[in-house]
N, C-alpha and C positions, 0 to 999 in steps of 0.2 A: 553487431547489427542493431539498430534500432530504428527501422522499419519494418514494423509490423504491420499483417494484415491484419481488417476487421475483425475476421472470423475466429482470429487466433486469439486477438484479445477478449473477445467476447466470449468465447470455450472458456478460457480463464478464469472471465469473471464469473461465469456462472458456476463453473465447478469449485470456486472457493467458499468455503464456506468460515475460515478462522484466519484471522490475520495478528501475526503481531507486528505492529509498529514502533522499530525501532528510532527512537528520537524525539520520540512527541512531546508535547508542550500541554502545558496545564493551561496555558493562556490561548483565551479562548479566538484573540484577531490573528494567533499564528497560523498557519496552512498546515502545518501536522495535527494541529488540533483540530480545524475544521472540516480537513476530509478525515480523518477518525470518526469524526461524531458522524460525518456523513453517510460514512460507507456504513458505523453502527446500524444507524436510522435506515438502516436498504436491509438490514437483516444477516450482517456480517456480525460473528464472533469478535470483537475487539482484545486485542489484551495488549496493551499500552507497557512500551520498555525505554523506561529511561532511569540511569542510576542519580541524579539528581532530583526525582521526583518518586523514587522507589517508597512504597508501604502506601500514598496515597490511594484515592479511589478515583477512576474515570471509569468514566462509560462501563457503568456499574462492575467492570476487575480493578483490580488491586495491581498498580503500577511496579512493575519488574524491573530488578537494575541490568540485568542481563538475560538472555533468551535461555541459559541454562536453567534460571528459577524457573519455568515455564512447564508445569509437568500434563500438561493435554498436547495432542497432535495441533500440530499447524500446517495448514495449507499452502498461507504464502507469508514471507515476512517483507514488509515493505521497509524501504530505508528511507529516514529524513536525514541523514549525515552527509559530510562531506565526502569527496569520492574517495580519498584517500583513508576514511575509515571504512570502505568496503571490503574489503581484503579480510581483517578480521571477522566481520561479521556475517559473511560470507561461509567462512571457517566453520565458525560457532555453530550456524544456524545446518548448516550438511552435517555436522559432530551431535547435535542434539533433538535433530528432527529427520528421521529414519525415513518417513514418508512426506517431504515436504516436498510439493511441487512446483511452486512458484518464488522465487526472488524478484521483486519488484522495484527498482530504484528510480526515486522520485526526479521530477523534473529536474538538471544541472547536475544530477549524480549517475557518472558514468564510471568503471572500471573493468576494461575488456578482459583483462586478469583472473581475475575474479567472476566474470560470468563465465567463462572458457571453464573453470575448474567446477561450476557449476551445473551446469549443460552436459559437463562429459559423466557426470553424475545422474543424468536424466533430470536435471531443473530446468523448468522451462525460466528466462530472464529476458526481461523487462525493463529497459534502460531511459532515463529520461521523458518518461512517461508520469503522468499521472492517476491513477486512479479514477478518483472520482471524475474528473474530465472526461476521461476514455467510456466512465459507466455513462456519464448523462449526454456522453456522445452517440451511444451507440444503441442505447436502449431508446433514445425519443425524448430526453429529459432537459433540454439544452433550452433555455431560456432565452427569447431574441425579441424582447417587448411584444408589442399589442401582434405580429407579424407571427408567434410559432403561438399563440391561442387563436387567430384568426380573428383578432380584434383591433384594429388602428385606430389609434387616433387621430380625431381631427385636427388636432394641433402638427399634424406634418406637410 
């Protein structure tokens, strides 16, 4: 399924409070870097997992090569991988996080597979979605020129 209602996503994003993001990028024009730093800056727990970037520092945690170095709870873990890497990490993340509520797999990354073993776990999943979109969609935060501050330009 990935049609979700409003409400469902919005319960989510409010009741999460720690994410790790699987896949993120040190580079700051990538889309896993910049909704990391975003959803940080919204008062989300960050802890950044990628094993080619493991020992750095983002968003003030120390970059994880895998979700088993992780030793705080996590709420939800969101995926920047291919879909074909969701399976494992899927695995991983119900093997090392007892109370984890949320799998979230970013926009283009689907695995019904994988959410199905999920879900019958009680994980709520989230497919093809975005994060930070869905936040600045649903909270008021969606940017649309001079039209969502009530200000137009006269140049239209």
């Amino acid at each position: 399924m990935t049609d979700y209602s409003d409400d469902h996503l919005r319960k989510i994003l409010k009741r999460t409070r720690t994410v790790a993001v699987v896949g993120v990028s040190t580079n700051p024009v990538r889309p896993s870097y910049y909704v990391a730093r975003y959803l940080s800056l919204k008062g989300y727990r960050l802890i950044p997992v990628n094993p080619g970037h493991a020992g750095k520092r983002l968003f003030g945690e120390t970059v994880r090569a895998s979700l088993s170095e992780i030793d705080v709870p996590v709420d939800m873990v969101d995926i920047f991988r291919k879909s074909e890497a969701v399976p494992a990490i899927v695995e991983e993340a119900l093997d090392v996080f007892p109370d984890l509520q949320t799998i979230w797999m970013q926009i283009g990354v689907q695995h019904a597979e994988a959410a199905a073993q999920a879900e019958a776990r009680g994980v709520d999943v989230i497919q093809n979605r975005c994060p930070k979109i869905e936040y600045q969609r649903l909270f008021g935060e969606l940017r649309m020129g001079g039209f969502a501050t009530g200000i137009i330009s006269s140049k239209l």
